[in-house]
Structures are given as structure tokens and as C-alpha cells.
C-alpha positions in Angstrom: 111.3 -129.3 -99.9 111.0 -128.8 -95.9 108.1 -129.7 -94.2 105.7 -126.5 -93.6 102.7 -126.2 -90.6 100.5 -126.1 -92.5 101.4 -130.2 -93.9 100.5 -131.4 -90.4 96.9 -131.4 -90.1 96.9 -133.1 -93.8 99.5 -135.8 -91.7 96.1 -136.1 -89.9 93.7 -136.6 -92.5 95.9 -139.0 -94.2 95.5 -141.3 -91.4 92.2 -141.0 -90.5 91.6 -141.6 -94.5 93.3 -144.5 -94.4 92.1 -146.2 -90.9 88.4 -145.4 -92.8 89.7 -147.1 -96.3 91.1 -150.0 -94.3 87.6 -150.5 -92.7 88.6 -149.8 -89.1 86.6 -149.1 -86.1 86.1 -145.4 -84.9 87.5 -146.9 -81.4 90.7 -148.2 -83.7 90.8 -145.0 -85.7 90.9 -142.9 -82.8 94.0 -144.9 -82.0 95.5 -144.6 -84.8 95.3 -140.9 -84.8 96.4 -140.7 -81.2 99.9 -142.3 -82.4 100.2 -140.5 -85.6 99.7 -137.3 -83.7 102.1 -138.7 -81.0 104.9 -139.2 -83.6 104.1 -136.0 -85.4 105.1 -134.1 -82.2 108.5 -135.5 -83.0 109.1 -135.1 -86.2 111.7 -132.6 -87.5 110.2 -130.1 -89.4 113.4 -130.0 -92.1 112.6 -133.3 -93.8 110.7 -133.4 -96.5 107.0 -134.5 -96.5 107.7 -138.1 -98.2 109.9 -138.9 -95.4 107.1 -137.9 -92.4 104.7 -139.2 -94.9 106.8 -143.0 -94.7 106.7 -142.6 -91.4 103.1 -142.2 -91.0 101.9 -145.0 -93.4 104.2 -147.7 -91.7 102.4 -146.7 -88.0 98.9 -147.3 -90.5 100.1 -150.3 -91.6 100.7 -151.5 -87.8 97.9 -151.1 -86.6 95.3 -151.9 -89.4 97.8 -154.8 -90.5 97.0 -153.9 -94.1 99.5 -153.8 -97.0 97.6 -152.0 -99.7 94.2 -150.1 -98.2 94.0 -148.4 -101.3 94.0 -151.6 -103.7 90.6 -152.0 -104.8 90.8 -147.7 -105.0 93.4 -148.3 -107.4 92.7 -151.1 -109.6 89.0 -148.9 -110.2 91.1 -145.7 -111.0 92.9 -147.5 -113.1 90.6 -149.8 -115.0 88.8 -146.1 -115.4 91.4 -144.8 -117.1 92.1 -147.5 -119.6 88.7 -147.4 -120.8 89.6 -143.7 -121.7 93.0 -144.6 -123.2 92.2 -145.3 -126.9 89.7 -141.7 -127.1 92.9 -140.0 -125.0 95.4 -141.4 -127.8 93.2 -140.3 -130.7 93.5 -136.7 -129.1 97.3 -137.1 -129.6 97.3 -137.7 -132.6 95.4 -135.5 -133.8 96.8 -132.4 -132.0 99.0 -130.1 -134.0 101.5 -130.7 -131.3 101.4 -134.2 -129.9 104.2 -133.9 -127.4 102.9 -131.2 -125.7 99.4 -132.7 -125.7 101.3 -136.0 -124.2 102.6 -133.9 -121.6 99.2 -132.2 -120.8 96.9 -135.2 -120.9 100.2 -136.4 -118.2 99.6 -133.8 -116.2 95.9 -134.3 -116.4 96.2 -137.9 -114.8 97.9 -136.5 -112.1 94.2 -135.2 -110.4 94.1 -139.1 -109.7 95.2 -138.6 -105.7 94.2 -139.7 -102.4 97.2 -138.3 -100.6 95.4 -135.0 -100.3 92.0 -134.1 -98.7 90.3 -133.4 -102.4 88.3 -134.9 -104.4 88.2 -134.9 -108.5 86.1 -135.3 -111.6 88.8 -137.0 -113.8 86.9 -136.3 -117.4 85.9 -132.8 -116.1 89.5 -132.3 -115.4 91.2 -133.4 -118.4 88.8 -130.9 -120.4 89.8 -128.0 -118.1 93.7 -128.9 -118.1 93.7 -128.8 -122.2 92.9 -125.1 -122.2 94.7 -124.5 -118.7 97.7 -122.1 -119.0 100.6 -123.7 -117.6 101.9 -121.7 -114.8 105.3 -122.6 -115.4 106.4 -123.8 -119.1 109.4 -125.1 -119.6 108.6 -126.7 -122.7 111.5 -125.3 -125.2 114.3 -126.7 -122.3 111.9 -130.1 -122.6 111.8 -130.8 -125.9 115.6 -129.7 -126.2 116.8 -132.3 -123.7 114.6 -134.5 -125.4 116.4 -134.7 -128.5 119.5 -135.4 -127.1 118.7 -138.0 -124.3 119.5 -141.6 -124.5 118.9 -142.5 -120.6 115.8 -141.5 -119.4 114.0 -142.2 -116.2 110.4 -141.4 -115.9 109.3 -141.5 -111.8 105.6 -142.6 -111.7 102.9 -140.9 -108.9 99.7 -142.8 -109.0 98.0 -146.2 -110.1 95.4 -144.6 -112.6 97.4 -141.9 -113.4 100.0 -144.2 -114.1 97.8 -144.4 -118.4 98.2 -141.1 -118.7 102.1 -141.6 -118.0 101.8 -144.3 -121.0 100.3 -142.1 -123.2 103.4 -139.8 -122.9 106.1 -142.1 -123.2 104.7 -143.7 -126.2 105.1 -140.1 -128.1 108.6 -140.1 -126.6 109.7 -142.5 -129.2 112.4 -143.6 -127.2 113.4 -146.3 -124.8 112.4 -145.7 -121.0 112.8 -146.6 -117.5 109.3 -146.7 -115.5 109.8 -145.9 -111.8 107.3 -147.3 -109.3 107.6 -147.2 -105.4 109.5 -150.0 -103.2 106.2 -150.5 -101.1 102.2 -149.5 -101.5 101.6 -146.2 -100.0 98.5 -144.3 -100.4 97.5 -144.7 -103.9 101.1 -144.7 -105.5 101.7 -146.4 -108.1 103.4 -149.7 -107.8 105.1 -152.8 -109.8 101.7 -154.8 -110.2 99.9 -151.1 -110.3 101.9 -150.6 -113.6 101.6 -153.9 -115.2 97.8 -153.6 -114.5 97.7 -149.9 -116.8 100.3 -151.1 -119.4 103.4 -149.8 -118.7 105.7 -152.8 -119.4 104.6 -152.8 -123.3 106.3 -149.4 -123.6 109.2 -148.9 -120.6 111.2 -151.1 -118.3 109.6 -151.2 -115.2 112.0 -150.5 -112.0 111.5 -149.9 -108.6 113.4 -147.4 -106.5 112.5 -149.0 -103.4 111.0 -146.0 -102.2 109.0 -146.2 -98.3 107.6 -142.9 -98.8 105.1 -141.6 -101.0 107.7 -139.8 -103.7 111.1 -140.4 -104.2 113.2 -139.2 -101.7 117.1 -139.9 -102.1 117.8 -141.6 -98.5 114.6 -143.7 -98.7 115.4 -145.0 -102.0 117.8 -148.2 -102.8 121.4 -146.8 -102.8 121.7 -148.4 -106.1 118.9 -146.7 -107.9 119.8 -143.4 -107.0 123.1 -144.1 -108.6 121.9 -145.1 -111.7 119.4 -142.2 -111.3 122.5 -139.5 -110.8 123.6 -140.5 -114.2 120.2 -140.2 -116.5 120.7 -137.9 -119.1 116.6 -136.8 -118.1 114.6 -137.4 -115.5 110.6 -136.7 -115.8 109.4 -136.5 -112.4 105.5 -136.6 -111.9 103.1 -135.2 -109.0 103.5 -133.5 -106.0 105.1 -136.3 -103.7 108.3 -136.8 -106.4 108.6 -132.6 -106.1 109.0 -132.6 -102.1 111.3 -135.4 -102.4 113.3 -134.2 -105.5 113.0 -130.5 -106.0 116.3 -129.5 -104.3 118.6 -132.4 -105.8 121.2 -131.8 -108.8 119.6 -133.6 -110.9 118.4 -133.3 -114.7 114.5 -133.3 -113.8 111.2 -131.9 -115.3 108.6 -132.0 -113.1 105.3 -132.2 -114.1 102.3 -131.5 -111.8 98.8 -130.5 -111.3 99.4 -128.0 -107.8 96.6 -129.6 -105.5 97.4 -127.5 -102.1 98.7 -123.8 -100.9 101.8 -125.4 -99.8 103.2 -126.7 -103.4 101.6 -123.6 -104.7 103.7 -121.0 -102.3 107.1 -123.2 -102.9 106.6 -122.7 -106.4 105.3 -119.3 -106.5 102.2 -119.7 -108.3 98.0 -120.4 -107.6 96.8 -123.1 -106.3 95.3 -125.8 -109.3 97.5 -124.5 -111.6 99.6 -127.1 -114.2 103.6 -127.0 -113.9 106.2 -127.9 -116.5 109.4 -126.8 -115.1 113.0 -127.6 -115.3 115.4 -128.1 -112.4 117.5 -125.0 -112.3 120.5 -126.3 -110.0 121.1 -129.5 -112.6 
């Protein structure tokens, strides 16, 4: 997915987030916003928002000569969420349909984000998500591919959402392949992220040594996305993996809480709605 106008001013609010989160100085802030908004200028508007996005966040890690602003954000989120985890698995398994409620408590976890200006009531949230509509449903293709699959990669978004993601690939029933970023970005989800909420009891944990915040072909490890072109399924979480992914050939179900007008006119539907949809040009 291109970049559109309207992604630039949340370039901006990104930063100034993250100067904030890093505990910078208004007089260093002000800098940082003066480069980001230098650099911004320069940027083609063709690439997708991860790569402007990678862009960005190494500037912010320049200047504020931070690693991982967001560390103690995540490790709270994510500590948060496993105290929900044993109630959230109950719900599973009691649900006449415990895939799809898998998938829906997924999507839930995927409120969990700092990469846009909003903020979020995660148990409010969940309750709404169980009786949303899904705007686009693409269960039947799902389950289908499902059966059949025997190499399936499943990219991660962020830290605390990263339990929800658990939740769903334990009702999988079948082995997995956990992706995490190369490098921290914004709250995304990475090796140590996923240890911290579980992961490695239930998938193999890999990176795609992503530098952007979603996983975007030419800023992932040449040998990942090999192995990734011949996955019989790919389940691609959140917003970032969309803009990196959505025009690729590849076998993917995205799944994704819409949480700005941009995703929501690229995919045709309303803002806050939940997506389940299948890659039509596989």
C-alpha cells in the first residue's frame, strides 16, 4: 500500500510520541521534529508507510540514542494481558465455535498500538469486538486453507497483543512459525517481546529482520522472505503487516482492527471496523 497525505502528519505525531516516551527535552524534541519533517519532504510518496515509518524511527533513535523507548510500555501491555489469558482461553473453549472466537479475541489484541495517535480500553474493547460484525469475513477461505496447510507462518504486530496471537495458534492445532521484527520499533513485537507473552511454548519463534514497523519485502532478510514465498498460509496481523504486505502474491489472511481513515478507504470499509480477508492476487 502507497503512502497517502493524509500518513504524514501521523509521521509527525509518531516522533513527537516517541521524543516524549524517550524522556526528551522540548528543545530536543523540537529537533527531532525539525529532521523528521526535513526527511519527510523527501520521501517518495509510492512506498509504503513501513518503509517511511523505518526511516523515521532510525532518525529517533539518533538522536534520543534509545533502542527500545517503548520497553517498559510493552512489558506493562503485555504483563496486562497475561493476567487476562487464562479467563480469554476459558472463552474459547466454551464458544460454539472456538476458531473463530480465536481469531476474534486475535483481532481484539490488535487495539494494543502506539503507532497511531489513539488511545484504547483493552477489556472494553474485547467485549465490543465479540459482537462486532466483521466488515470483511473471509472465514469459509480460512478455515479451508487451514485444513490443508502444513507450513504456516504467523507475522506478529505488537508486544501485548502478541497473547492474544497465542491464544489463536493454540486452537490451530498445528505446528507454527512466530514472526517478530529484526529491530524494536514503536511497540512491535519483538524476539524477547515474545518470549516475555509465551510464544515459544506453542510456535518457533523467527525473525524477519524487519527495520520497519510491518513486514515489508525489501526491508526484510532476503532469506526470510524466501522461506515466506513458499508457506502454504500466511496469517498476517495489524495494520503495519497490511501496508507492507497487501499487494504481494502471497497466500495471506490478514487480520486487523481498522484504527485510521487511511486503512479504512484502502479497504473500502468504516473506520474501527474488524477485517478477516484473504489475499485475492495469491
Amino acid at each position: 500500500m502507497k503512502t497517502y497525505l493524509d500518513c504524514i502528519p501521523c509521521f509527525m505525531t509518531q516522533a513527537l510520541r516517541a521524543g516524549r516516551t524517550a524522556g526528551l527535552e522540548d528543545k530536543q524534541i523540537k529537533t527531532l521534529l525539525d529532521e523528521v519533517g526535513a526527511m519527510i519532504r523527501d520521501l517518495p510518496m509510492g512506498n509504503t508507510p513501513p518503509e517511511t515509518g523505518a526511516v523515521i524511527y532510525q532518525k529517533i533513535r539518533e538522536i534520543t540514542g534509545i533502542d527500545d523507548p517503548f520497553l517498559s510500555i510493552k512489558q506493562k501491555n503485555t504483563r496486562e494481558a497475561l493476567d487476562m489469558y487464562p479467563e480469554l482461553r476459558q472463552l474459547v473453549r466454551r464458544s460454539d465455535d472456538p476458531l473463530l472466537m480465536a481469531i476474534r479475541l486475535a483481532i481484539a489484541g490488535n487495539v494494543i498500538d502506539f503507532g497511531v495517535n489513539r488511545t484504547f480500553d483493552l477489556k472494553k474493547d474485547i467485549k465490543q469486538i465479540l459482537k462486532q460484525d466483521f466488515a470483511i469475513f473471509d472465514y469459509a477461505a480460512f478455515r479451508n486453507q487451514l485444513e490443508t496447510a502444513k507450513n504456516i507462518y504467523y507475522l506478529g504486530d505488537n508486544a501485548g497483543e502478541s497473547v492474544f496471537d497465542r491464544i489463536l495458534i493454540e486452537e490451530i492445532k498445528k505446528t507454527v512459525i512466530f514472526v517478530v521484527r529484526g529491530i524494536p520499533l514503536i511497540n512491535d513485537v519483538t524476539y524477547e517481546d515474545a518470549i516475555m507473552a509465551g510464544l515459544d511454548k506453542v510456535a518457533e519463534i523467527v525473525s524477519s529482520g524487519s527495520t520497519a514497523p510491518g513486514n515489508v519485502p525489501a526491508l526484510c532478510d532476503l532469506s526470510f522472505m524466501e522461506k515466506l514465498s513458499r508457506a502454504d498460509m500466511i496469517i498476517s496481523k495489524g495494520q503495519g503487516n497490511y501496508e507492507g504486505l497487501s499487494e504481494e502474491p502471497l497466500p495471506v489472511f490478514f487480520l486487523l482492527k481498522v484504527k485510521c481513515q487511511v486503512i479504512a478507504r484502502d479497504l473500502g470499509v468504516t473506520e474501527n471496523s474488524i477485517i478477516l480477508k484473504q489475499q485475492k492476487n495469491q
